[in-house]
N, C-alpha and C positions, 0 to 999 in steps of 0.2 A: 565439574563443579556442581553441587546441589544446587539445587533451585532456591532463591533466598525465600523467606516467610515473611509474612507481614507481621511487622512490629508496633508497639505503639510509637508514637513522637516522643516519649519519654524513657526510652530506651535507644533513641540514636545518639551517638557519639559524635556528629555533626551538629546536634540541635542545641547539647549541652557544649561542647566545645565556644559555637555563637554565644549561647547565654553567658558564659565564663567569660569570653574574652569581648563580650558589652560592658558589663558591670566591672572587667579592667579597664577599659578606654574609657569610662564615663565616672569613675568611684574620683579620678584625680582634677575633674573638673568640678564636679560638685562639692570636693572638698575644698577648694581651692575660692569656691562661690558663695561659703557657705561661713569659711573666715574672712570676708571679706561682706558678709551679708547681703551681697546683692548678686546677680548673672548679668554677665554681658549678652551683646547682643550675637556676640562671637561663637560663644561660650553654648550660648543658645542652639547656635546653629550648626555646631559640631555635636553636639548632642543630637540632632533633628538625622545628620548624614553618617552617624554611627549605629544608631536604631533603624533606618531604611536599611543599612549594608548589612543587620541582621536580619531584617523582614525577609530580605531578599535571600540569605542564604536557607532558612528556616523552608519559605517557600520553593523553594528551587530541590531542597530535601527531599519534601511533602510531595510534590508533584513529579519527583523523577523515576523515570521508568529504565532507562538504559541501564545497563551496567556497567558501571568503570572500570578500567585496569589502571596497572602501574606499569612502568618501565621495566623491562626486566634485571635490573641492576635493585628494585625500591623494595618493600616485600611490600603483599597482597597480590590478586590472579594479574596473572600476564596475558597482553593480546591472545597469543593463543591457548589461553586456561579459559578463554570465554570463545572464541571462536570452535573450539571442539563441542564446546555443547549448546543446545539452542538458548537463546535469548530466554528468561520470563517475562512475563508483564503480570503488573501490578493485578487484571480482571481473572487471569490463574490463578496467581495465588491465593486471591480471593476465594474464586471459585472452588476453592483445593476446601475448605473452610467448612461448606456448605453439606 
């Protein structure tokens, strides 16, 4: 398997997946807040624990250096589509850059 490249944050399909699927958990609150001209306190704070669950996937993105696999039944590399070749990390590919 190629060695991945470093990309922007606006070209992962995990980043934009998050953003998509905040602004769906959060469009039927605000609408709902919105005829109703005021937010709960609820309301409030399901808002507050859907934005954290994006922070955290966004960051865990940003910050990941492993490679994933999938089961070999899912498609993308299987355990051993990664174990045949070495690991990268993030300061390679970097380095590859330079």
């Amino acid at each position: 398997m190629p060695t991945p490249q470093p990309k922007s944050v606006f070209a992962s399909k995990t980043v934009w997946g998050s953003i998509f699927t905040t602004i769906a958990a959060i469009a039927p609150i605000l609408g709902e807040a919105y005829d109703r001209h005021s937010i709960s306190g609820q309301e409030a704070a399901q808002i507050v624990v859907i934005l954290a669950g994006a922070a955290a996937t966004v960051v865990g993105r940003v910050q990941s250096e492993a490679p994933l696999y999938t089961p070999d039944w899912l498609p993308g590399p299987d355990k051993k589509d990664l174990i045949d070749s070495p690991p990268a990390t993030q300061s390679s590919n970097l380095d590859s850059l330079n």
